[in-house]
N, CA, C and O atoms as CSV, one atom per row, in Angstrom:
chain,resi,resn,atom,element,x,y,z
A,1,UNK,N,N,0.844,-1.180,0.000
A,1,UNK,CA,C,0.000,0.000,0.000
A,1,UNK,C,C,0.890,1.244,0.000
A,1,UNK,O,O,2.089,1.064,0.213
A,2,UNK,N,N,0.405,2.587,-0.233
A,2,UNK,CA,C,1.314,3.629,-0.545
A,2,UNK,C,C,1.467,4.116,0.904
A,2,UNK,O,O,0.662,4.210,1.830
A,3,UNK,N,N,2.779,4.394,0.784
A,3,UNK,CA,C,3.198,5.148,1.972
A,3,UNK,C,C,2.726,6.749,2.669
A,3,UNK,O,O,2.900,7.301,3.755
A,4,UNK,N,N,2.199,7.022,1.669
A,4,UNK,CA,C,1.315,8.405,1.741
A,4,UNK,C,C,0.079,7.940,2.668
A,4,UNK,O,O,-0.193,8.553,3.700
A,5,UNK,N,N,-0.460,7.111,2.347
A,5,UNK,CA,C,-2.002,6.488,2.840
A,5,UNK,C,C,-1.939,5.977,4.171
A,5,UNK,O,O,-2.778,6.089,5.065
A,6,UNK,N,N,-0.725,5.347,4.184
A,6,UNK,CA,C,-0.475,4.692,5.373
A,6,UNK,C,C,-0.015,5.639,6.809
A,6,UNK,O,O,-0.366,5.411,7.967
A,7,UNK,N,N,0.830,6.697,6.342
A,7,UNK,CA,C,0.753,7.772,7.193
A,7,UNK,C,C,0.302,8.392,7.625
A,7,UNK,O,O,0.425,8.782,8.786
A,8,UNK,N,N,-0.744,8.865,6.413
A,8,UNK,CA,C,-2.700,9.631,6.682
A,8,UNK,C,C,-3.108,9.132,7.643
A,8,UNK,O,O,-3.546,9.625,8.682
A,9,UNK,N,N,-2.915,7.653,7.177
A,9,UNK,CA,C,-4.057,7.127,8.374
A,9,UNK,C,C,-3.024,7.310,9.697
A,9,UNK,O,O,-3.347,8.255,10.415
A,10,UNK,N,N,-2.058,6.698,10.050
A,10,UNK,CA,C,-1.405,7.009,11.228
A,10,UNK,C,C,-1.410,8.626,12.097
A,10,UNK,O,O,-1.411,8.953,13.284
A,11,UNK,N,N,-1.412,9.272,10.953
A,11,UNK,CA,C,-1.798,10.617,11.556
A,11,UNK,C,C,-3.442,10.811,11.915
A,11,UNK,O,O,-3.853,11.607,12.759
A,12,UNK,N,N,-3.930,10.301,11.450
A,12,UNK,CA,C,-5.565,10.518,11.500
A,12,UNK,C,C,-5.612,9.815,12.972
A,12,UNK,O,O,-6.211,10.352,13.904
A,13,UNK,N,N,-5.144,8.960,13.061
A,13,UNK,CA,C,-5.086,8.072,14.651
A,13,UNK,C,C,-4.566,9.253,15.704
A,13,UNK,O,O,-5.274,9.965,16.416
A,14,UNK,N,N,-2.986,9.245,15.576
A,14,UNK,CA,C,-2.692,10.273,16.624
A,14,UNK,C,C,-3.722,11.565,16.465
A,14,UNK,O,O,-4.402,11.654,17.487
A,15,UNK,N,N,-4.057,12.641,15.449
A,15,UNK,CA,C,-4.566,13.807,15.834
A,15,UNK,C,C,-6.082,13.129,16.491
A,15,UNK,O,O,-6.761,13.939,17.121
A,16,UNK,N,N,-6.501,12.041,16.401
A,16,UNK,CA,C,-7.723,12.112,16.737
A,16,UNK,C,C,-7.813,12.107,18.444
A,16,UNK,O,O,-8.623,12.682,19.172
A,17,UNK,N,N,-6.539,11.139,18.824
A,17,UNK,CA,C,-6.026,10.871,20.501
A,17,UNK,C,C,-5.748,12.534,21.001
A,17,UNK,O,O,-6.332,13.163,21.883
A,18,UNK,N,N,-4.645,12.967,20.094
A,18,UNK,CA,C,-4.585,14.491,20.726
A,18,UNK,C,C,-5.498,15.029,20.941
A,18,UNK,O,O,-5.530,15.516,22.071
A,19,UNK,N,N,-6.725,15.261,20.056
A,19,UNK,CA,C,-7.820,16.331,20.134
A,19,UNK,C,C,-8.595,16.056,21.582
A,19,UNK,O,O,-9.638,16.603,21.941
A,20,UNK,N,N,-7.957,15.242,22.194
A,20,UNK,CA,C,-8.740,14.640,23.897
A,20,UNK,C,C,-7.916,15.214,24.882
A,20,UNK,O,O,-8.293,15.316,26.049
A,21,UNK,N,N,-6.866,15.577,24.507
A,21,UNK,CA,C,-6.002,16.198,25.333
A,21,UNK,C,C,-6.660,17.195,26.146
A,21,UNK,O,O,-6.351,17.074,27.332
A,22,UNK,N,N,-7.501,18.184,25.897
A,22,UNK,CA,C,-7.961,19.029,26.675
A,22,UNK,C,C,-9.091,18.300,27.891
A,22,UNK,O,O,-9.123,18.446,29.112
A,23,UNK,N,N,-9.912,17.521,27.015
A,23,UNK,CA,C,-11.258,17.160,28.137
A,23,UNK,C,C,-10.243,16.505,28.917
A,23,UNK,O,O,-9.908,17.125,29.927
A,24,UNK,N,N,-9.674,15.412,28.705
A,24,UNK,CA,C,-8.747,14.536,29.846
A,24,UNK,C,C,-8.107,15.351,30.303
A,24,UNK,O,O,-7.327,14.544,30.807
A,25,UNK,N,N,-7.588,16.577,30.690
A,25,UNK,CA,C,-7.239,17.408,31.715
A,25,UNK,C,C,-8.037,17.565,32.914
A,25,UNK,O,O,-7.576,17.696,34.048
A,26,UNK,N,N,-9.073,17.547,32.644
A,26,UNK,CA,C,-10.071,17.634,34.077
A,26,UNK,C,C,-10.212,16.067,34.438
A,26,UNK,O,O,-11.252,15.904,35.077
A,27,UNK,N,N,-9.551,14.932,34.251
A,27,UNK,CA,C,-9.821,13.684,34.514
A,27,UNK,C,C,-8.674,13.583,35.557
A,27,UNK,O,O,-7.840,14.478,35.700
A,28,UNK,N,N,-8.692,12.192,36.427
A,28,UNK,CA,C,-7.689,12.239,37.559
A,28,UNK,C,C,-6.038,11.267,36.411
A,28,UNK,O,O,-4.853,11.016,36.631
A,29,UNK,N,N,-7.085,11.047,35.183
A,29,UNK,CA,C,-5.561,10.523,34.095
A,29,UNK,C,C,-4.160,11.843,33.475
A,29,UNK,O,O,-2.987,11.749,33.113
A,30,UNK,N,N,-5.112,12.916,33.638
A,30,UNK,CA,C,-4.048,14.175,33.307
A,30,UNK,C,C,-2.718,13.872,33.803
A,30,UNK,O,O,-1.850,14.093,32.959
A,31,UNK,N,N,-2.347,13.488,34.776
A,31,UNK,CA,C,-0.598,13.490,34.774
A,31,UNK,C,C,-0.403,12.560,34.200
A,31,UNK,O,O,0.126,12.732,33.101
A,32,UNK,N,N,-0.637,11.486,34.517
A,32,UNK,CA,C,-0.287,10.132,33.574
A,32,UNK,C,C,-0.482,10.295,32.545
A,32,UNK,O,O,0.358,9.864,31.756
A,33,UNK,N,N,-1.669,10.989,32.016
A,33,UNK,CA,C,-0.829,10.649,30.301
A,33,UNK,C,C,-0.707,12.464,29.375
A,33,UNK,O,O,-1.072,13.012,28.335
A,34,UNK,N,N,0.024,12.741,30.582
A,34,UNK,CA,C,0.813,14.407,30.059
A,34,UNK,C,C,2.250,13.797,29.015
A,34,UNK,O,O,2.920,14.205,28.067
A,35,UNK,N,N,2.201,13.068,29.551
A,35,UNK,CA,C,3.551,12.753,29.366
A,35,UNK,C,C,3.437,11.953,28.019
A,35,UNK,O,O,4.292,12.051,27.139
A,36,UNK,N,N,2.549,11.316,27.937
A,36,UNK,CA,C,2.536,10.614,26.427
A,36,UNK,C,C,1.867,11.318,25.490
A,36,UNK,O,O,2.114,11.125,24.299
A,37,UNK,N,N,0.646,12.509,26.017
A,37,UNK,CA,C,0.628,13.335,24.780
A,37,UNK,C,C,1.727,13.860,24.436
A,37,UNK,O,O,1.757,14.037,23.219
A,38,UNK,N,N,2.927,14.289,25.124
A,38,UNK,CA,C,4.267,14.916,24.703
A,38,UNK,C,C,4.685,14.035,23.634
A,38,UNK,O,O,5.065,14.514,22.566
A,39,UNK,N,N,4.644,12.755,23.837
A,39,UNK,CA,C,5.644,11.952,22.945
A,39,UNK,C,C,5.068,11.946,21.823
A,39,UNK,O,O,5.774,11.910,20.816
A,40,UNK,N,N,3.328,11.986,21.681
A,40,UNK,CA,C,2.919,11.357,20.793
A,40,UNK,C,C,2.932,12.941,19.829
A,40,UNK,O,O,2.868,13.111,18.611
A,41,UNK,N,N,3.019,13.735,20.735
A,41,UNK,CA,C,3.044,15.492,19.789
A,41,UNK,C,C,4.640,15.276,18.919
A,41,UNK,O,O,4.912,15.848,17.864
A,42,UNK,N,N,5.391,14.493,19.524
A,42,UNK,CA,C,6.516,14.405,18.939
A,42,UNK,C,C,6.706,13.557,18.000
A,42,UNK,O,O,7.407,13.697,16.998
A,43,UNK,N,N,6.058,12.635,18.327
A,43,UNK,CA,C,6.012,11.793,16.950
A,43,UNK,C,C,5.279,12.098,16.094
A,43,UNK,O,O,5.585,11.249,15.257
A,44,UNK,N,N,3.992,13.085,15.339
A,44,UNK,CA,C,3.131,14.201,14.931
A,44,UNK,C,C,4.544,14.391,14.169
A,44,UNK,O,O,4.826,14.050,13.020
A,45,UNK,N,N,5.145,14.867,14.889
A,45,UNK,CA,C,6.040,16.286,13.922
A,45,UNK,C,C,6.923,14.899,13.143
A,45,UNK,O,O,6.451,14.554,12.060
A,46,UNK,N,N,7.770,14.363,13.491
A,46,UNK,CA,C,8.786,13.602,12.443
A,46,UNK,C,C,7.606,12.470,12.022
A,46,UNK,O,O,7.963,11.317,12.264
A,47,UNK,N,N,6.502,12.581,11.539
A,47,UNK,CA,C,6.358,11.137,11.331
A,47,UNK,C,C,6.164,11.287,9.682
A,47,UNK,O,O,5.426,10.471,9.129
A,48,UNK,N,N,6.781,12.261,8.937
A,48,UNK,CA,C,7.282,11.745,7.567
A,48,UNK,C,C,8.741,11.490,7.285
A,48,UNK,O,O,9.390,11.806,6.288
A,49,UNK,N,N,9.174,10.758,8.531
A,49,UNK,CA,C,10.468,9.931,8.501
A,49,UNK,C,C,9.766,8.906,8.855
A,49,UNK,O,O,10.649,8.358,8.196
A,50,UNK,N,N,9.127,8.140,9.197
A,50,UNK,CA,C,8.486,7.120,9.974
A,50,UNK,C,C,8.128,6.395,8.325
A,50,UNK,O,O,7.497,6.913,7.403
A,51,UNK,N,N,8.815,4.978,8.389
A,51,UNK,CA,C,8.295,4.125,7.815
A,51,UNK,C,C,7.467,3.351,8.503
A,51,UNK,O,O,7.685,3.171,9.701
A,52,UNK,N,N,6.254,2.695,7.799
A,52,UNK,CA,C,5.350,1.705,8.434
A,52,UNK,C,C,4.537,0.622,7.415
A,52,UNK,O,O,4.553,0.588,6.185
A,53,UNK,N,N,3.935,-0.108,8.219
A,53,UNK,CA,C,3.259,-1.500,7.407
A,53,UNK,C,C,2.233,-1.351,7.487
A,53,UNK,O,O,1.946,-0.376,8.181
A,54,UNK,N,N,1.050,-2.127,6.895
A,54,UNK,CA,C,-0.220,-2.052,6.901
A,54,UNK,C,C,-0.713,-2.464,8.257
A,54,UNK,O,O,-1.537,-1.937,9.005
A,55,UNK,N,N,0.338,-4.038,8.421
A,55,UNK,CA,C,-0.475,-4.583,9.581
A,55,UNK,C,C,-0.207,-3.256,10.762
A,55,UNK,O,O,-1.089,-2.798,11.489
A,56,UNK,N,N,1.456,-2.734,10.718
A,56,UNK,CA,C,1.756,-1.946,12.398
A,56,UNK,C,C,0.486,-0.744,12.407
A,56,UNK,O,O,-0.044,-0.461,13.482
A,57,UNK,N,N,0.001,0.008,10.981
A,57,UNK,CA,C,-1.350,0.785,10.976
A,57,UNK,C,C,-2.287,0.062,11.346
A,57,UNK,O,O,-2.826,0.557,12.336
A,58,UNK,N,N,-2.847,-1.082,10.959
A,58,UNK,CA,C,-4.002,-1.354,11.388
A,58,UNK,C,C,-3.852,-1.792,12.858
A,58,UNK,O,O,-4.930,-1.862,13.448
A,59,UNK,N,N,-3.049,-2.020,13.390
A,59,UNK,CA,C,-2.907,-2.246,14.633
A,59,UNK,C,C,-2.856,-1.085,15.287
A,59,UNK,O,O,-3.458,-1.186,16.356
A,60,UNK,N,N,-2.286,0.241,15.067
A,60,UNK,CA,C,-2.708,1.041,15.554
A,60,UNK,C,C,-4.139,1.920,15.946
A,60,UNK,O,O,-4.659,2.655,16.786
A,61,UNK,N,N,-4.343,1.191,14.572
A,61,UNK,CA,C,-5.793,1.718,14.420
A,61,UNK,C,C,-7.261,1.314,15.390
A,61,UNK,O,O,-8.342,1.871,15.582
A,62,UNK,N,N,-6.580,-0.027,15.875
A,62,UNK,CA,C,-7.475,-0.849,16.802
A,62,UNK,C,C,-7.319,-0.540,18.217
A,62,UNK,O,O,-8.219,-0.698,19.041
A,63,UNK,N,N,-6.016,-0.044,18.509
A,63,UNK,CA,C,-5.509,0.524,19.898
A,63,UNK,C,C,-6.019,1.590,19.936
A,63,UNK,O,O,-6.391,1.792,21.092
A,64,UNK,N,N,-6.338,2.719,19.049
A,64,UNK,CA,C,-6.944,3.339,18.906
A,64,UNK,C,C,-8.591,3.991,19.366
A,64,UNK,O,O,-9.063,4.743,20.219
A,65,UNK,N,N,-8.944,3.374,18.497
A,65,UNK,CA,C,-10.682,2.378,18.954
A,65,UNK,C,C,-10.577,1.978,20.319
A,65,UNK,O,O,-11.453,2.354,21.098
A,66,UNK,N,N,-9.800,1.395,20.651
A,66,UNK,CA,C,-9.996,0.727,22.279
A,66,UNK,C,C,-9.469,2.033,23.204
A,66,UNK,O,O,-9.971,2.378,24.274
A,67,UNK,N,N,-8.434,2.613,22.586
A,67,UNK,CA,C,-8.809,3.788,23.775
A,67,UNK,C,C,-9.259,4.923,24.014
A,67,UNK,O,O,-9.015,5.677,24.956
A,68,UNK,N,N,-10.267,5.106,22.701
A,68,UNK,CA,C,-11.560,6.046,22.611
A,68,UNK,C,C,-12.780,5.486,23.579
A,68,UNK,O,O,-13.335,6.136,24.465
A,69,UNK,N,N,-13.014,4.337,23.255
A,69,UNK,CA,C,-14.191,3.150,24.008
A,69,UNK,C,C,-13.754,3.974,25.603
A,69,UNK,O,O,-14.529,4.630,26.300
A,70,UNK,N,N,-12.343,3.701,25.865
A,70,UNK,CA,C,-11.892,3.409,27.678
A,70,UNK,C,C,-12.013,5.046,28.213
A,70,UNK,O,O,-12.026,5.560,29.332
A,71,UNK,N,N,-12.101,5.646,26.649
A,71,UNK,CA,C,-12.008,7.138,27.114
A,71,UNK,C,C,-13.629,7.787,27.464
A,71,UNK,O,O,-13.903,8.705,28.237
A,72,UNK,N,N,-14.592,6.941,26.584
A,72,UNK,CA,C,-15.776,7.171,26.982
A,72,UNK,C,C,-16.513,7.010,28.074
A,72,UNK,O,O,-17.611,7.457,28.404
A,73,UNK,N,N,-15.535,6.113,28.727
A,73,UNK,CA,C,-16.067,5.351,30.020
A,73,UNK,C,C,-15.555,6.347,31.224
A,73,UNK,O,O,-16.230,6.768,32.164
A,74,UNK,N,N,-14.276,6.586,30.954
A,74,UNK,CA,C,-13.676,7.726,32.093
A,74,UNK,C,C,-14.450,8.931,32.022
A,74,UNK,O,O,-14.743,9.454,33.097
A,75,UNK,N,N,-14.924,9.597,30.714
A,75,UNK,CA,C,-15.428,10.903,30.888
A,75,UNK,C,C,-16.909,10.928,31.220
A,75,UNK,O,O,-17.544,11.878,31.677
A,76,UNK,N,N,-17.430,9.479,30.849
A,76,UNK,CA,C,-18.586,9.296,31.468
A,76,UNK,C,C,-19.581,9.783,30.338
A,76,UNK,O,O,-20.731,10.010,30.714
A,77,UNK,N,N,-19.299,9.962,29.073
A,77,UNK,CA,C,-20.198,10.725,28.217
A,77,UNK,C,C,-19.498,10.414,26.620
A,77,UNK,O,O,-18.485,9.720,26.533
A,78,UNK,N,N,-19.942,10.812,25.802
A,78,UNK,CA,C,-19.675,11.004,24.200
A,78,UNK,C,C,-18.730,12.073,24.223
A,78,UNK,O,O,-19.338,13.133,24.374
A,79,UNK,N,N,-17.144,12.285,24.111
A,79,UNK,CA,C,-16.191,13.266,24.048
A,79,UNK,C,C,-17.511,14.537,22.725
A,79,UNK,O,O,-18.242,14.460,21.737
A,80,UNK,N,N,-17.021,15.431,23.663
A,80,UNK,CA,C,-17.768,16.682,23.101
A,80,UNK,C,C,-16.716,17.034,21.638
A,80,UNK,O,O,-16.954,18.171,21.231
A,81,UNK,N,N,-15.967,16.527,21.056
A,81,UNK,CA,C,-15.030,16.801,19.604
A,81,UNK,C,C,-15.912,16.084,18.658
A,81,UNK,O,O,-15.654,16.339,17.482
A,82,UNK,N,N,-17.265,14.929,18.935
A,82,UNK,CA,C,-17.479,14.434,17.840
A,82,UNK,C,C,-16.818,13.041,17.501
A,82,UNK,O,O,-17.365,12.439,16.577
A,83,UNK,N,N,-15.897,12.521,18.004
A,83,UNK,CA,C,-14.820,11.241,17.515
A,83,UNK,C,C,-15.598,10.261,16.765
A,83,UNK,O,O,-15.358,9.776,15.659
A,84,UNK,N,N,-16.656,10.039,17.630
A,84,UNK,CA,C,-17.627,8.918,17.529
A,84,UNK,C,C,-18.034,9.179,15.134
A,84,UNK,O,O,-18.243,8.341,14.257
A,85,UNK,N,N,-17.956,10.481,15.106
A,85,UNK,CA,C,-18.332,10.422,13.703
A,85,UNK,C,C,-17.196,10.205,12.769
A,85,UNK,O,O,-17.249,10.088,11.544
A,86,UNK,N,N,-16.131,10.169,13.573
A,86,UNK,CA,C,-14.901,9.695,12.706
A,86,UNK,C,C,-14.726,8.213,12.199
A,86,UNK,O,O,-14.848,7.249,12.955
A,87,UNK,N,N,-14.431,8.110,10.864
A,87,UNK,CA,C,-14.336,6.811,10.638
A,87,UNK,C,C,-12.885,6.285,10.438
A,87,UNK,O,O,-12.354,6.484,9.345
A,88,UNK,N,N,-12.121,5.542,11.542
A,88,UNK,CA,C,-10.698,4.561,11.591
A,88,UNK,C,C,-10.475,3.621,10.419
A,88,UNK,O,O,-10.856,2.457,10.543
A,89,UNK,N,N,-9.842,4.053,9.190
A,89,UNK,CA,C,-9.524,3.603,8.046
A,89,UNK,C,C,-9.036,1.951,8.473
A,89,UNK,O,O,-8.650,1.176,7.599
């Protein structure tokens, strides 16, 4: 598959996790995962050095999904960004 597509989608994964960054601030997870939005803002920026495979995307893509689900459960509601209308390639 093209490497263009495969990155889209990898980026479509991370910006969709970032865009939670704010509501999960008022959650008791804010320190714990301050620290991995950092990494994952960092991997955002170089990730057109980032080679990848279909399967390591679609696997992301499912970790993904599962921690939107775990995120719905912590905030207790439908994240107010909409996610739910996003569709995980």
């Amino acid at each position: 598959m093209n490497t263009d597509i495969l990155n889209c989608r990898l980026r479509n994964c991370l910006a969709t996790i970032l865009e939670l960054e704010g509501s999960l601030e008022q959650t008791q997870l804010a320190a714990v995962l301050q620290k991995e939005f950092s990494v994952l803002k960092d991997v955002m920026q170089r990730l057109e050095k980032v080679t990848v495979e279909e399967h390591d995307v679609h696997r992301i893509e499912v970790a993904t999904s599962r921690f939107l689900a775990e995120v719905k459960e912590t905030l207790g509601e439908q994240p107010s960004s909409g996610l739910d209308s996003r569709i995980l390639q």
